[in-house]
DOMITI-454597 format. One line per 3 residues: number of its first residue (from 1); their letters; for each residue z, y, x negated of C-alpha. Coordinates in nm, 3 decimals. Layout:
<nodes>
NUM) a) Z/Y/X; ...
</nodes>
This chain:
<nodes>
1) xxx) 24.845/11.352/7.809; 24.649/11.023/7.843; 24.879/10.934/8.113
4) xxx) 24.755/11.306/8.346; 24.366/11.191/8.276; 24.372/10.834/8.397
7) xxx) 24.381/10.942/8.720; 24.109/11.218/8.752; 23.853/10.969/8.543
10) xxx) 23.952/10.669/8.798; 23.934/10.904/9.062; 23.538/11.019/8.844
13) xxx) 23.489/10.662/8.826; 23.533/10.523/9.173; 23.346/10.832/9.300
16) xxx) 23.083/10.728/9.052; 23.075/10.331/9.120; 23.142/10.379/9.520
19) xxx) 22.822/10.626/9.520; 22.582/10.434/9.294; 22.664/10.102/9.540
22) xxx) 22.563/10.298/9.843; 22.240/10.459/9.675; 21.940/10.296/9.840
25) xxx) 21.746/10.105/9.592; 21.376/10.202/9.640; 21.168/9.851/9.656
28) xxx) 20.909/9.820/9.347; 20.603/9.953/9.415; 20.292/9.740/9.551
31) xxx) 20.011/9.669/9.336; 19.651/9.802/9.387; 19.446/9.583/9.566
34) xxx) 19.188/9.456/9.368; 18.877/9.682/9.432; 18.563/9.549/9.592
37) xxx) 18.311/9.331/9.468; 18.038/9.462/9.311; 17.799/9.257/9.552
40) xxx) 18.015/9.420/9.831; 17.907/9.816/9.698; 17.579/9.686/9.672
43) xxx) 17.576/9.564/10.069; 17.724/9.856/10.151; 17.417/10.038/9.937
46) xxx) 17.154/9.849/10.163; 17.334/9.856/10.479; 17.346/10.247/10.486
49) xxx) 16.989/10.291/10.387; 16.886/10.085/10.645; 16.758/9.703/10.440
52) xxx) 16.897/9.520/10.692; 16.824/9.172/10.539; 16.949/9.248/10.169
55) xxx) 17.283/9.434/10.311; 17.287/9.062/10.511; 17.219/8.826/10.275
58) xxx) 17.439/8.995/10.007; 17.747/9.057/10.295; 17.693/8.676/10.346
61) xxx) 17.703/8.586/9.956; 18.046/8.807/9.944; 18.180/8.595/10.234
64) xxx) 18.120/8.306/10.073; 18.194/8.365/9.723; 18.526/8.539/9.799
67) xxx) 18.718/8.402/10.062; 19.051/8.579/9.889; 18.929/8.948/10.022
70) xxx) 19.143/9.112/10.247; 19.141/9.087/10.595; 19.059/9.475/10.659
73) xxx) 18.708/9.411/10.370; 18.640/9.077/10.592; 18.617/9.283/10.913
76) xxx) 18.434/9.502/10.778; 18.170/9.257/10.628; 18.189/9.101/11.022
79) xxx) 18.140/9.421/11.229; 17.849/9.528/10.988; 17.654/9.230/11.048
82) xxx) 17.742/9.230/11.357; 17.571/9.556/11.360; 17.265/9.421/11.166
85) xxx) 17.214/9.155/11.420; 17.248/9.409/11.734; 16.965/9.598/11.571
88) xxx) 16.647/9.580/11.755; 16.491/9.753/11.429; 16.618/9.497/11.212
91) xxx) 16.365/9.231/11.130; 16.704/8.981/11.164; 16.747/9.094/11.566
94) xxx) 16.968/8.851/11.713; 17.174/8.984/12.014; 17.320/8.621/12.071
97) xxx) 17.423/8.650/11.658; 17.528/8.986/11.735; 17.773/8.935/12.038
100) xxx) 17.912/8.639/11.862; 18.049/8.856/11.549; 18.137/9.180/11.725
103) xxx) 18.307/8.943/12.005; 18.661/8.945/11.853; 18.645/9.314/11.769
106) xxx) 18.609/9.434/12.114; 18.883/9.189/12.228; 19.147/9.314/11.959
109) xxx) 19.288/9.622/12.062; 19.436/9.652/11.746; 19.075/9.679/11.560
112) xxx) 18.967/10.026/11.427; 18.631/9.807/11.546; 18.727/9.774/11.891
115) xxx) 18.544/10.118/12.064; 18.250/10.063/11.927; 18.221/9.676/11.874
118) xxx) 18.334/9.700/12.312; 18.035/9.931/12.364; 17.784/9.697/12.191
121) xxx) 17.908/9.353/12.333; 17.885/9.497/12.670; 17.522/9.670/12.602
124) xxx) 17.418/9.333/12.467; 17.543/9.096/12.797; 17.368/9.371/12.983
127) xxx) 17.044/9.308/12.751; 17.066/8.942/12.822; 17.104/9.003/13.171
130) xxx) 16.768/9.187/13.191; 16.605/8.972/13.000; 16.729/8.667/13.186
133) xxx) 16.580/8.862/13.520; 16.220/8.951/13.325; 16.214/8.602/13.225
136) xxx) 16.251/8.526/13.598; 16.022/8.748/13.742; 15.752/8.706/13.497
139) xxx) 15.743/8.302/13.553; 15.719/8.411/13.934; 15.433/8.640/13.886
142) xxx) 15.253/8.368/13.668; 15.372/8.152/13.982; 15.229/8.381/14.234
145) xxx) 14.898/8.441/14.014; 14.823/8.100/14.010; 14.827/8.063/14.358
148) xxx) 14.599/8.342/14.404; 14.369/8.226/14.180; 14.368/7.892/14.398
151) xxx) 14.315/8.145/14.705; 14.011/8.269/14.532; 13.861/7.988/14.392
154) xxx) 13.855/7.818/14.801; 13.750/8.196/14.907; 13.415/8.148/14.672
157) xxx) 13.390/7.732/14.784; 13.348/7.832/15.162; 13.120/8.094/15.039
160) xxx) 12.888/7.865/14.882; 12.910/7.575/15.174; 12.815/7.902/15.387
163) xx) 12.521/8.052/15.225; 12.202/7.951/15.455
</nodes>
């Protein structure tokens, strides 16, 4: 009787072994990353209602007190001053700042950044273009004005050497 069973539960058993072997073996599970630092909620506070220079100072402190944060918090913490800086309400207005930061977003296609970081780099070279050109023309007019003022003042001298 033993001898009819043996091969029905090697038959059980290789059908057993040969299925576990194949079974894909899910990979562990990855841990949580580590949430946020506290100083990083409270940026995030200031940033969205609008105090620019404590959502700055306190995105800089997180920089440099945790340089372990993830790449995808560190972009963040970039863009957003980035933003700050590109702010002409911002007491902390800096386009040169501003284009610097948001720079490498709008040149990485792979950024969630890159639309709106492309927008803003591209408004700001435009900004610096006009103001480069205002700066021009207004040391020409202050050229210009000078020279009439010259005019003027040898308009009223041949006034005077004409009076009787």
């Amino acid at each position: 009787m033993v001898q009819r069973l043996l091969p029905g539960v090697l038959i059980l058993l290789l059908l057993f072994v040969a299925t576990g072997c194949t079974k894909k073996r899910t990979p562990p599970p990855q841990p949580l990353p580590p949430p946020p630092p506290q100083e990083l909620i409270e940026a995030d506070a200031r940033f969205d209602a609008g105090d620019w220079p404590a959502a700055a100072q306190l995105y800089q402190s997180v920089i440099s007190e945790y340089p372990e944060l993830s790449q995808p918090l560190l972009d963040r913490i970039h863009f957003r001053l980035g933003l700050i800086y590109a702010n002409p309400d911002s007491s902390l207005w800096d386009p040169a700042q501003a284009q610097e930061l948001l720079s490498p977003f709008a040149q990485s296609a792979g950024s969630e950044y890159q639309p709106e970081a492309s927008i803003l780099v591209t408004l700001l070279q435009q900004l610096s273009k006009v103001e480069g050109q205002y700066t021009s023309t207004k040391r020409e007019l202050r050229r210009v004005s000078d020279e009439l003022n010259k005019i003027k003042e040898i308009d009223r001298a041949r006034r005077r050497d004409q009076q009787p």
